[in-house]
Backbone as JSON, one array per atom type, in Angstrom:
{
  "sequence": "XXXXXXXXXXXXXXXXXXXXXXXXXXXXXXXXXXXXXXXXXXXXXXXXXXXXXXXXXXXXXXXXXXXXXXXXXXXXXXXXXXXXXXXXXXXXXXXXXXXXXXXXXXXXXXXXXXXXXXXXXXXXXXXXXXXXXXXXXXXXXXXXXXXXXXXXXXXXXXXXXXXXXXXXXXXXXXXXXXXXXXXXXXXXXXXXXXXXXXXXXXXXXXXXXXXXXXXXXXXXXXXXXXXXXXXX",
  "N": [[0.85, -1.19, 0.0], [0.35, 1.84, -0.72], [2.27, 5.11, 1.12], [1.48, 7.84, 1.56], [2.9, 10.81, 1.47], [3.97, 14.62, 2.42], [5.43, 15.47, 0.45], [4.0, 13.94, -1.61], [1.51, 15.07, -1.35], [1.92, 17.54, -1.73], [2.63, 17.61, -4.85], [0.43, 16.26, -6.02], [-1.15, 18.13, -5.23], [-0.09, 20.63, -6.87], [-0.38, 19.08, -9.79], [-2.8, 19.4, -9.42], [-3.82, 22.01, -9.68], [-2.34, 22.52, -11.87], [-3.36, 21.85, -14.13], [-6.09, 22.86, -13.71], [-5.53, 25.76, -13.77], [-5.11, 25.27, -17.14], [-7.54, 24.48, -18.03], [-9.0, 27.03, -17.41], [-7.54, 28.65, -19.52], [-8.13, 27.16, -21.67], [-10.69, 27.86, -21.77], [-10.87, 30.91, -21.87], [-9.46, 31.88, -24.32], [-11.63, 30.6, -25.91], [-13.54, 32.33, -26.01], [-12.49, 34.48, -26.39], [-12.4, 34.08, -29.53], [-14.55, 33.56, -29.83], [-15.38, 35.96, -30.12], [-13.86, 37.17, -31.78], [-14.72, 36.16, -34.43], [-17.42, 37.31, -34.59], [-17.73, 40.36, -34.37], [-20.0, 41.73, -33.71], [-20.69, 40.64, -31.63], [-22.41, 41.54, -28.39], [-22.79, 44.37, -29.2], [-25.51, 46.89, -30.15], [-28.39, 46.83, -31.56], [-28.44, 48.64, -34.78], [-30.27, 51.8, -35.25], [-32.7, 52.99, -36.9], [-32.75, 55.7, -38.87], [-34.06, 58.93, -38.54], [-36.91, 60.28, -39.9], [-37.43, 62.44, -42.82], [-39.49, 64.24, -43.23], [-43.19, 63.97, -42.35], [-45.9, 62.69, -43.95], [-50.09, 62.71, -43.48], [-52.57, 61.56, -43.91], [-56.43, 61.71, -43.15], [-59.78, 61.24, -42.61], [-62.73, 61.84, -40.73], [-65.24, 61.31, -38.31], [-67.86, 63.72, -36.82], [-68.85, 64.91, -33.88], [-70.79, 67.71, -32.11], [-69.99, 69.35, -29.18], [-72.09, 71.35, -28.8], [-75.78, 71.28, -28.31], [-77.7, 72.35, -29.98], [-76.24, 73.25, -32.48], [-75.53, 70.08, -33.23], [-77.81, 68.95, -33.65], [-79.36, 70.43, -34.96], [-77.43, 70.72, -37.42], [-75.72, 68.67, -39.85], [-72.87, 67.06, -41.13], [-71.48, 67.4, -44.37], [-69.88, 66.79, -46.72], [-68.15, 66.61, -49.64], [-70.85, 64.9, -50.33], [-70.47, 62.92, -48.25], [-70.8, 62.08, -44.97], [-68.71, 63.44, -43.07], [-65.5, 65.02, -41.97], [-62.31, 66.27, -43.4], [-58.66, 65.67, -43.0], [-55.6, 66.66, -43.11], [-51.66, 66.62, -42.5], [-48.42, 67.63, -42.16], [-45.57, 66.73, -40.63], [-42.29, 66.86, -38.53], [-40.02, 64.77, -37.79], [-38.69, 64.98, -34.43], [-37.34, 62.9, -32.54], [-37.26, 59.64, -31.82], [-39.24, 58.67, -30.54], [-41.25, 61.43, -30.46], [-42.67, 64.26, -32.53], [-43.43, 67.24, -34.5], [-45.93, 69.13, -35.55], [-48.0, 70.69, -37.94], [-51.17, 70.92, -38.77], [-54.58, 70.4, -40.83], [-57.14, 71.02, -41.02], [-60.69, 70.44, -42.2], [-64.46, 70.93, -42.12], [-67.46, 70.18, -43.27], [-70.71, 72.0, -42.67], [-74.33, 71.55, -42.71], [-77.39, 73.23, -42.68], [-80.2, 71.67, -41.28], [-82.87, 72.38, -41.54], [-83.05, 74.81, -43.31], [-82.5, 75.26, -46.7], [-80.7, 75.88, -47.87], [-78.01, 76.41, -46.67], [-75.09, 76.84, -44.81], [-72.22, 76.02, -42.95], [-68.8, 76.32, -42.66], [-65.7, 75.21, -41.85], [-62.47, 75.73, -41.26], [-59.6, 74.57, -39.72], [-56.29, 75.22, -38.04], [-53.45, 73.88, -37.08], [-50.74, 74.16, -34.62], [-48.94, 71.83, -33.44], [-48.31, 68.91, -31.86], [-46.91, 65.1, -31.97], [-47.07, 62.76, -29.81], [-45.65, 59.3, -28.93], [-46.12, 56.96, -26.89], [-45.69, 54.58, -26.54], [-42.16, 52.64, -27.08], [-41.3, 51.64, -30.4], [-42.62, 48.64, -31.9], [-41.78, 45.94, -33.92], [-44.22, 44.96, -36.58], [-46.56, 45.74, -34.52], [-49.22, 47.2, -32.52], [-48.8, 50.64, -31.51], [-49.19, 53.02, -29.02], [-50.31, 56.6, -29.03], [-50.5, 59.92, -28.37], [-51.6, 63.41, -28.92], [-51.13, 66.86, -29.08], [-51.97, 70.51, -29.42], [-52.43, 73.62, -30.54], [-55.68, 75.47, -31.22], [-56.34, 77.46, -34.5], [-59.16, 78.43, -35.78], [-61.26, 79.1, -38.57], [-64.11, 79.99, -39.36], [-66.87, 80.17, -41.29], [-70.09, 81.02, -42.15], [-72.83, 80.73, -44.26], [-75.44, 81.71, -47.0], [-78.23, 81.36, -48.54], [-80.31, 84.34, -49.48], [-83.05, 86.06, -49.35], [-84.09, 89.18, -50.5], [-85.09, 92.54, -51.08], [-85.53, 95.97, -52.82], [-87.3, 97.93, -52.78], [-89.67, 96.72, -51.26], [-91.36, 94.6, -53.01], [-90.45, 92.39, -56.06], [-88.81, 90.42, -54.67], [-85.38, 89.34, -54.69], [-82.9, 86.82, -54.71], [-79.62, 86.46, -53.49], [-76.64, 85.75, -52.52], [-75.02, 85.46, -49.13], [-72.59, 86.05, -46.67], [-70.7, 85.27, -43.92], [-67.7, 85.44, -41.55], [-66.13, 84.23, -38.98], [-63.76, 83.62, -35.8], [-61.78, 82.24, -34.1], [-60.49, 80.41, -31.56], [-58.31, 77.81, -29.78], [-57.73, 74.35, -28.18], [-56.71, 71.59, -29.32], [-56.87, 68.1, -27.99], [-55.48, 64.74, -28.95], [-56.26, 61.18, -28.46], [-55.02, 58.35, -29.44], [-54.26, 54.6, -31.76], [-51.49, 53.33, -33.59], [-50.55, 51.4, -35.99], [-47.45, 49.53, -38.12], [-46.96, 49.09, -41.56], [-44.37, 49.09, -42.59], [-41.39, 50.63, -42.39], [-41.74, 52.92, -43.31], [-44.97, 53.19, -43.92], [-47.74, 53.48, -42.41], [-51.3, 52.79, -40.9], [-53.48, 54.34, -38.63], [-55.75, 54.98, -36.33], [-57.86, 56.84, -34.21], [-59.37, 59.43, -31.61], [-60.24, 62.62, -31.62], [-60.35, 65.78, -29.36], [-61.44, 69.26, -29.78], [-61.77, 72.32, -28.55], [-63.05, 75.79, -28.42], [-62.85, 78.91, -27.32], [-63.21, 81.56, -27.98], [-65.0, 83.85, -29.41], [-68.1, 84.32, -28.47], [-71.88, 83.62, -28.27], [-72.95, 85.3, -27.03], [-72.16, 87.53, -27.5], [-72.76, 87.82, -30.47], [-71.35, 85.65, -31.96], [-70.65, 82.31, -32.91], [-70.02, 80.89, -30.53], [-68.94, 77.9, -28.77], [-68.15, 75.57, -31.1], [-66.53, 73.69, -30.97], [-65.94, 70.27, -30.91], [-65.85, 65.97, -30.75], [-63.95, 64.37, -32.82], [-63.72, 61.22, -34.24], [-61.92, 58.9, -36.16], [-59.52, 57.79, -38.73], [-56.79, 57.08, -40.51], [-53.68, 57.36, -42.73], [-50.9, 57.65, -42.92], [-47.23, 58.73, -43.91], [-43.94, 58.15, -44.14], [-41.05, 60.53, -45.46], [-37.95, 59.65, -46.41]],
  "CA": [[0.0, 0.0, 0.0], [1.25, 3.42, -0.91], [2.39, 5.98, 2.17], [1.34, 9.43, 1.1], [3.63, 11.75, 2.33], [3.96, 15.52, 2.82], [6.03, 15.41, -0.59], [3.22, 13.39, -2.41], [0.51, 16.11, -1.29], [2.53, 18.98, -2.66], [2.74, 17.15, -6.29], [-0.48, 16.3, -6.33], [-1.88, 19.41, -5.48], [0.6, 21.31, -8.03], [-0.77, 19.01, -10.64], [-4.33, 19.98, -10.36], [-3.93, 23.62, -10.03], [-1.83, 23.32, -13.19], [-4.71, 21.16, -14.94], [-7.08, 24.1, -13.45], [-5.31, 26.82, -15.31], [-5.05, 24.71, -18.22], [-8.81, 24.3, -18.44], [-9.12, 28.4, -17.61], [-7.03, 29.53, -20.31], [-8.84, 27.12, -22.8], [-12.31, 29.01, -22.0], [-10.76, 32.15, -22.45], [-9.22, 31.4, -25.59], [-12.48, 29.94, -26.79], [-14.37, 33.24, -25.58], [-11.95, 35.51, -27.34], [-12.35, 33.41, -30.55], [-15.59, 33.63, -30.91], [-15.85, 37.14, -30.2], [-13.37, 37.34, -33.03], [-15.07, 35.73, -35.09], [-18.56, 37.64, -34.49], [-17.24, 41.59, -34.58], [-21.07, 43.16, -33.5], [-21.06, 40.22, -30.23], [-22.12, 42.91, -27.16], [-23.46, 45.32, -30.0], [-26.65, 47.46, -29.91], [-29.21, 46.8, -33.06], [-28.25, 49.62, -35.34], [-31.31, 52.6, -34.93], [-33.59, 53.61, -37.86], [-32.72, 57.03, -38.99], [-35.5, 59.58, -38.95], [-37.87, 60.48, -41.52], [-37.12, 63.95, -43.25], [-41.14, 64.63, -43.03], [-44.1, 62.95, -42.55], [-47.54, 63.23, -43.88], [-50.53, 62.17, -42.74], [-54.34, 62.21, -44.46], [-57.24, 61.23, -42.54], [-61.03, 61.17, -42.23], [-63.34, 61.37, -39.34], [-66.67, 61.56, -38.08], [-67.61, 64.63, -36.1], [-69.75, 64.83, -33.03], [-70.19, 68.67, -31.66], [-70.93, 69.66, -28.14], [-73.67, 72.16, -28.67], [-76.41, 70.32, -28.32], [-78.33, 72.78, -31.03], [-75.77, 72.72, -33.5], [-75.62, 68.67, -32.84], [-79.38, 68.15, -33.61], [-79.93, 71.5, -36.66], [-76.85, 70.84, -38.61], [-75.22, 67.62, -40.13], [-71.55, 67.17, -41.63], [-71.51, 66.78, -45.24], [-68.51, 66.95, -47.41], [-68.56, 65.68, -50.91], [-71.37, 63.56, -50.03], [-70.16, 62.22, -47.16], [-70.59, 62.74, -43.46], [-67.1, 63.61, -42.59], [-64.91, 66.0, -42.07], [-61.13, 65.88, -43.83], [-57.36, 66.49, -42.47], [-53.75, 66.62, -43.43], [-50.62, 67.21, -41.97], [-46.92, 67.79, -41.98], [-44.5, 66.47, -39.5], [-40.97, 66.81, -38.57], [-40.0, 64.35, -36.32], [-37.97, 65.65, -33.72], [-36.86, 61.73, -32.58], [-38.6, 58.47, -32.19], [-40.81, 59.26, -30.09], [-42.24, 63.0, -30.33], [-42.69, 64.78, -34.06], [-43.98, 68.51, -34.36], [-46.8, 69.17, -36.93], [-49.1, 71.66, -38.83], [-52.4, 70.23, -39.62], [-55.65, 71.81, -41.59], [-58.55, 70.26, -40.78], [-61.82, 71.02, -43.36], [-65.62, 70.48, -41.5], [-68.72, 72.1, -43.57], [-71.85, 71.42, -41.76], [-75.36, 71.88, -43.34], [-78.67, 73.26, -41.6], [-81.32, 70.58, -41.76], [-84.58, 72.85, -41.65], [-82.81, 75.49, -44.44], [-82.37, 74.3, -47.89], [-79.63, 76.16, -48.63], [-77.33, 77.44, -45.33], [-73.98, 75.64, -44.21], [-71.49, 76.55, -41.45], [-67.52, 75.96, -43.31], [-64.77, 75.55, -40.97], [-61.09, 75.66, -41.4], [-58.91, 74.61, -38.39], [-55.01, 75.48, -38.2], [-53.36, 73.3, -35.76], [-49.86, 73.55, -35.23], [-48.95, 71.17, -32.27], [-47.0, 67.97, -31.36], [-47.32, 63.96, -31.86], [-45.72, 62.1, -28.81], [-45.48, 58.14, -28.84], [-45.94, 56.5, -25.51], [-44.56, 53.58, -26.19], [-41.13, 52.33, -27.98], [-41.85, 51.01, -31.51], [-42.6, 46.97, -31.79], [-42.39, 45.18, -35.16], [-45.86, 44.61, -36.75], [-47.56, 45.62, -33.07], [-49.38, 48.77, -32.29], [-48.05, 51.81, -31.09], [-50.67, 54.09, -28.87], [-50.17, 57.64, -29.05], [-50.95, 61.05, -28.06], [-51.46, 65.03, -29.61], [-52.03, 68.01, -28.89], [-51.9, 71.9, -30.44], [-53.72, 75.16, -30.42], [-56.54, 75.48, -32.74], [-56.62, 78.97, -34.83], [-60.29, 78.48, -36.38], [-61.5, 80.26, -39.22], [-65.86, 79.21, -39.71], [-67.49, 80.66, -42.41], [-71.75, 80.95, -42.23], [-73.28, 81.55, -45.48], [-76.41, 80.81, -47.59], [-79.15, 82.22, -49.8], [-81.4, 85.57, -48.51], [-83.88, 86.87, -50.1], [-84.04, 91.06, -50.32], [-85.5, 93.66, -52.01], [-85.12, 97.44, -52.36], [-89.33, 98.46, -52.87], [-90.77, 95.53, -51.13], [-91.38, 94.02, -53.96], [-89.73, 91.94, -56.58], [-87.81, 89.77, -53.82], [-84.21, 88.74, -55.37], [-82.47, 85.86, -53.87], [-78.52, 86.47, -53.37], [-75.79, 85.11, -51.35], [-74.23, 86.4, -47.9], [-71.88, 85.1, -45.51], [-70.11, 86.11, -42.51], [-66.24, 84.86, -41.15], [-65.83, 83.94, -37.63], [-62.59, 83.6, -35.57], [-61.81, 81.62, -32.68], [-59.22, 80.1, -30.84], [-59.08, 76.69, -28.64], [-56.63, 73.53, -27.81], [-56.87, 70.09, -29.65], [-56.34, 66.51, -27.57], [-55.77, 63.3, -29.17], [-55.12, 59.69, -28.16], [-54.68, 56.75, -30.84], [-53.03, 53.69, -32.12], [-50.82, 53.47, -35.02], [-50.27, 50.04, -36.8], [-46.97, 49.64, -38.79], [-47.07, 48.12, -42.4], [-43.22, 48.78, -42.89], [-40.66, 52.24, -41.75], [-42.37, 53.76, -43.73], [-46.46, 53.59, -43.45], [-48.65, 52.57, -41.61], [-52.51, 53.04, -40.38], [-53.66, 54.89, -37.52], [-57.22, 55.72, -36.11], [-58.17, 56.89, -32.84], [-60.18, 60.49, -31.07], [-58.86, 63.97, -31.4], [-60.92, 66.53, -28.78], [-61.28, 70.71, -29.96], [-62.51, 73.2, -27.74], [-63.22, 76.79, -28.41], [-62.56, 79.41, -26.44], [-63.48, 82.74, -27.9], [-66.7, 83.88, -30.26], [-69.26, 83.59, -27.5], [-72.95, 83.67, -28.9], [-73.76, 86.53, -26.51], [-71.6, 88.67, -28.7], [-73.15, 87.39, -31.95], [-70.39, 84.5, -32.34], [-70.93, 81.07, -33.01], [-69.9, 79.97, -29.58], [-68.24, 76.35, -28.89], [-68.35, 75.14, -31.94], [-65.68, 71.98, -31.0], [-66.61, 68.43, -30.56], [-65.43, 65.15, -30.83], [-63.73, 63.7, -34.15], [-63.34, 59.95, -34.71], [-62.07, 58.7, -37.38], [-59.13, 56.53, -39.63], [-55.88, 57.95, -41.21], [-52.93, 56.67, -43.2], [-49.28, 58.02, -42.28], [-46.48, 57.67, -44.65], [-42.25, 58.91, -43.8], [-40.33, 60.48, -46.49], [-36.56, 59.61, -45.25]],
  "C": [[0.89, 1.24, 0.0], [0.94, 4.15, 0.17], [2.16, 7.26, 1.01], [2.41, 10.34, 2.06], [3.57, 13.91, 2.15], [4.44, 16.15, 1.34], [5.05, 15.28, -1.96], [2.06, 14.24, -2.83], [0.72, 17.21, -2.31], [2.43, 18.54, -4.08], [1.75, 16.98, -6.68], [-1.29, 17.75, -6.96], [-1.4, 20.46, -6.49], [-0.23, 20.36, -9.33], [-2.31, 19.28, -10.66], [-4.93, 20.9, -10.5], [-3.41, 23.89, -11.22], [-2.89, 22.72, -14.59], [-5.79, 22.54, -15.09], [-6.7, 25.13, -14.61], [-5.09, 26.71, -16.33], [-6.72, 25.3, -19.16], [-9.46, 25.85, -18.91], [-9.02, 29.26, -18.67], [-7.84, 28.59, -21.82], [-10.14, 27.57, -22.81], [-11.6, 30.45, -22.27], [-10.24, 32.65, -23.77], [-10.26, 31.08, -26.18], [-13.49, 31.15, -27.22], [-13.88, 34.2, -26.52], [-11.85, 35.3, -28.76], [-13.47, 33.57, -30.95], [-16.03, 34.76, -30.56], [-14.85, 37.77, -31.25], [-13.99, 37.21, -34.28], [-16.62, 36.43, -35.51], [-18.39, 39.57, -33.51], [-18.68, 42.03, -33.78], [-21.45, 42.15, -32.01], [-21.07, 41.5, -29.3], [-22.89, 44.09, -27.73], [-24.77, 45.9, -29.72], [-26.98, 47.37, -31.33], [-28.81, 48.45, -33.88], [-29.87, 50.51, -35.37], [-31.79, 53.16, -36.06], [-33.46, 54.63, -37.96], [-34.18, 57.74, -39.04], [-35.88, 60.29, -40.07], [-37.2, 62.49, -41.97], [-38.26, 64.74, -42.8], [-41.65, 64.01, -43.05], [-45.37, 63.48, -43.02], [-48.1, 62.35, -43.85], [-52.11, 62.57, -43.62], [-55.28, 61.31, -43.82], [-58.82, 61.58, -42.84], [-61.95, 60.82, -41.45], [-64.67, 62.11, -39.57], [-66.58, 62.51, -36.87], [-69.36, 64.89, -35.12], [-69.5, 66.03, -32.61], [-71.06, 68.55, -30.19], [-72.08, 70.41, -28.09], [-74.64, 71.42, -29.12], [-77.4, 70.89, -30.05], [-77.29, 72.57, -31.93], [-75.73, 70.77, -33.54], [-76.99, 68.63, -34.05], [-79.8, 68.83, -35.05], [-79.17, 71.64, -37.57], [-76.1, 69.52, -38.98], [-73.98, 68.04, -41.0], [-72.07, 66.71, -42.97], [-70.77, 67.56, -46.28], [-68.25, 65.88, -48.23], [-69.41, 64.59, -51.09], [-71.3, 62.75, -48.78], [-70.18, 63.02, -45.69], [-69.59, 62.63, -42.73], [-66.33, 64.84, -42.95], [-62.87, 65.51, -42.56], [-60.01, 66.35, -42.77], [-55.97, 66.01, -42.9], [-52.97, 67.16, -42.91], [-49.39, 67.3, -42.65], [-46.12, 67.53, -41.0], [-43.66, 66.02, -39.5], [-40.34, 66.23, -37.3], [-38.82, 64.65, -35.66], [-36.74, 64.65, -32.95], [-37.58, 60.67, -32.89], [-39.87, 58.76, -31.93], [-41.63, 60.61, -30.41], [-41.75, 63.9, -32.11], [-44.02, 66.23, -33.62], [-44.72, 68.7, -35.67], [-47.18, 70.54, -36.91], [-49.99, 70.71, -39.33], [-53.49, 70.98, -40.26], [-56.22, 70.63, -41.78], [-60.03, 71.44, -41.83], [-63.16, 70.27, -42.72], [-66.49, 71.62, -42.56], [-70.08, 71.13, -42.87], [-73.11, 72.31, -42.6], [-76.59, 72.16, -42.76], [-79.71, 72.49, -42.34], [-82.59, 71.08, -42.03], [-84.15, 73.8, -42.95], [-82.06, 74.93, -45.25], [-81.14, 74.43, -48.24], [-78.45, 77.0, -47.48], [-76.39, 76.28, -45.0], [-73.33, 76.6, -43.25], [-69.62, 75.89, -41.97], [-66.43, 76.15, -41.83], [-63.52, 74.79, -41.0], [-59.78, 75.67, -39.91], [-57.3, 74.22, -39.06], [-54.51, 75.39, -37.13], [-52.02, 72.73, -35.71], [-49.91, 72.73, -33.73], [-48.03, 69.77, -32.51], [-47.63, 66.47, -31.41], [-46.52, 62.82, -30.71], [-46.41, 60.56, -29.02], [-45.29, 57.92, -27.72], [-45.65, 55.31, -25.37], [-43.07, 53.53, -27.54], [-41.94, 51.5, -29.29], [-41.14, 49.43, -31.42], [-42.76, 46.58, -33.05], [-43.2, 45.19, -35.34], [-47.09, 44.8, -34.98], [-48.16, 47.21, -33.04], [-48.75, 49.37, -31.59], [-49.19, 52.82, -30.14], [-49.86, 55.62, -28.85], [-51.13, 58.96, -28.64], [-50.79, 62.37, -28.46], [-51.52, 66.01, -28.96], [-51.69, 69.04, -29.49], [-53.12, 73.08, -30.34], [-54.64, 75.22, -31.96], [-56.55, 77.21, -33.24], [-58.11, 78.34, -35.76], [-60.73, 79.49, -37.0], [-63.13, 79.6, -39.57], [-66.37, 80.54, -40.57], [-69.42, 80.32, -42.63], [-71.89, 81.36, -43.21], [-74.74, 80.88, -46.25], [-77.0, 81.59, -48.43], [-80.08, 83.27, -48.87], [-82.07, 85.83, -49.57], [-84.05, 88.66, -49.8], [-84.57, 91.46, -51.58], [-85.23, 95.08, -51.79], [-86.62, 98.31, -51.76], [-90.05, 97.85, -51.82], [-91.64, 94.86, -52.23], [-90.56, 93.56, -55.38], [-88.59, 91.66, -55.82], [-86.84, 88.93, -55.1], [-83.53, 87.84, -54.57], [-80.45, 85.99, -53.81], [-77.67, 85.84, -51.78], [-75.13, 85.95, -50.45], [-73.61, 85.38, -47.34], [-71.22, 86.28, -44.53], [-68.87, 85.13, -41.98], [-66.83, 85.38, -39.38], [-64.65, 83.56, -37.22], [-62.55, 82.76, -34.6], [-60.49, 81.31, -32.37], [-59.55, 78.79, -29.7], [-57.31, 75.73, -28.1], [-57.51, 71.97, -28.79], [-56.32, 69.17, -28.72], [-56.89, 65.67, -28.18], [-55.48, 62.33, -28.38], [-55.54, 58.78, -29.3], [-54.01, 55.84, -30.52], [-52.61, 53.59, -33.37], [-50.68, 51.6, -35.32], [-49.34, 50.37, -38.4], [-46.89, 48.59, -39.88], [-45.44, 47.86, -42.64], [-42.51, 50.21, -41.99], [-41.23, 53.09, -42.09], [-43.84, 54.5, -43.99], [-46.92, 53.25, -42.81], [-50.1, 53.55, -41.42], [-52.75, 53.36, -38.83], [-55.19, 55.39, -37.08], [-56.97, 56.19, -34.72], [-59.31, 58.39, -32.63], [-59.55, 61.59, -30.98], [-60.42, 65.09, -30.81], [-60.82, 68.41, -29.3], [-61.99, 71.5, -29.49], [-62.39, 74.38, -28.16], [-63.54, 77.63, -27.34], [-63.16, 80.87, -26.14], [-64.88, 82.79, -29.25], [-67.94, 83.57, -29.22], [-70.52, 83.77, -27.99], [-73.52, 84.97, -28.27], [-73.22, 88.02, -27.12], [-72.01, 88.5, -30.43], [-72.23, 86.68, -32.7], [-70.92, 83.24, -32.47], [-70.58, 80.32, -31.99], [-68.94, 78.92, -29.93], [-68.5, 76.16, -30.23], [-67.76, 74.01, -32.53], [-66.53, 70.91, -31.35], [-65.22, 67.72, -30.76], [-64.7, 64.38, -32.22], [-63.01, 62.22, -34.38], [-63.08, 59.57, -35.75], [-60.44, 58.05, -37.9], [-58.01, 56.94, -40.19], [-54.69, 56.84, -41.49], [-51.35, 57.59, -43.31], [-48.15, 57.66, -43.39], [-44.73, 58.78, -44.4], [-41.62, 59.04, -45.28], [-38.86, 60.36, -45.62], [-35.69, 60.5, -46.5]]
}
C-alpha cells in the first residue's frame, strides 16, 4: 500500500492547479475566438434614422358639443358625413414629431335648404409616442396643439329694395376663434415607412361667445381613420 507523504501532497496538489489553469485559459481562448469571429457580439441593433417629413391624411366623423348645432346641422362633405385632415411632421426623434395640420368640417342646416357653417382649423402642435416602436404591433399615441379656427356661415337671402320683386342672393359672414386640440390613438406599422392609424382627437373653443353674436363652442369630438407615410 502506498504511504502518502507531505512530498506526495505537494505534487499532487501542483498538478491539479496546473490542470485548473489549463482548463481556464482554454475558456478564455475559446471566448476571445468567438468574439473574433462575431465583430457586432455585445453590440446594440443599429437605430432607424428619422424620416425627413411625414404626412398624414385622414377622415373622421364629427360629433359637436352644442347640443343645437348637434341636432340642426349635419356634416356633409362631398357627399359624405365627414370631415377631412392633413398634416406635416418633422419628427424631432422616435418618439415625439412637431406638426401643422388643416382640418376642413362644412356642416349643413337641416330645416334650411340652402345654409352651411364651413370651418377651417389650423393646428400647429406635437405627436408624442408613448410607447417604444414593436415590429408589426401597435403603437398608442398622443397630440395636442392650439386650434386657430377660421368658420365661415353663409347661404341664400332673399331682399329687395321696394318691397317688392324679392331677389335671392348670397351672404356670408367669417368667424374667428381660438381653442386647444387633444388626441389619443393607435398606429399600426405596415413597414418604416407607413402605416394606419385611427383613434379620437378633442377641440374646444374658447373665444366667439354667442352673446356677442359668435358662433360659440363650436368643438366636438372627431373619430375617425388615417394613413401616415415617412419620407426619409
Amino acid at each position: 500500500m502506498t504511504k502518502y507523504t507531505k512530498a506526495n501532497y505537494r505534487t499532487n496538489y501542483r498538478r491539479k492547479v496546473s490542470r485548473l489553469r489549463g482548463r481556464v485559459r482554454s475558456c478564455i481562448m475559446t471566448v476571445l475566438l468567438l468574439c473574433a469571429a462575431h465583430p457586432v457580439f455585445g453590440q446594440q441593433e443599429p437605430t432607424i434614422p428619422l424620416p425627413q417629413f411625414v404626412v398624414t391624411l385622414d377622415g373622421a366623423g364629427f360629433i359637436p358639443f352644442d347640443q343645437s348645432y348637434r341636432l340642426n346641422y349635419k356634416s356633409s362633405l362631398l357627399g359624405l358625413p365627414v370631415e377631412w385632415a392633413a398634416s406635416l411632421g418633422f419628427p424631432l426623434n422616435e418618439s415625439l414629431t412637431s406638426s401643422i395640420e388643416l382640418r376642413y368640417r362644412r356642416r349643413t342646416a337641416e330645416l334650411l335648404s340652402d345654409f352651411r357653417i364651413t370651418q377651417l382649423e389650423i393646428t400647429p402642435g406635437i405627436r408624442a409616442y408613448l410607447e417604444k416602436p414593436h415590429p408589426n404591433d401597435l403603437r398608442l399615441y398622443g397630440s395636442a396643439g392650439l386650434l386657430l379656427v377660421n368658420s365661415v356661415a353663409s347661404g341664400s337671402l332673399s331682399q329687395t329694395r321696394d318691397g317688392t320683386s324679392p331677389v335671392t342672393a348670397q351672404a356670408s359672414k367669417n368667424y374667428y376663434n381660438i381653442g386647444i386640440a387633444l388626441g389619443l390613438g393607435i398606429e399600426y406599422p405596415f413597414n418604416n415607412s407607413s402605416s394606419l392609424y385611427g383613434g379620437l382627437r378633442v377641440g374646444v373653443y374658447f373665444a366667439d361667445p354667442v352673446s356677442t353674436g359668435g358662433l360659440g363652442d363650436a368643438g366636438g369630438v372627431s373619430l375617425g381613420i388615417g394613413f401616415r407615410y415617412a419620407i426619409y
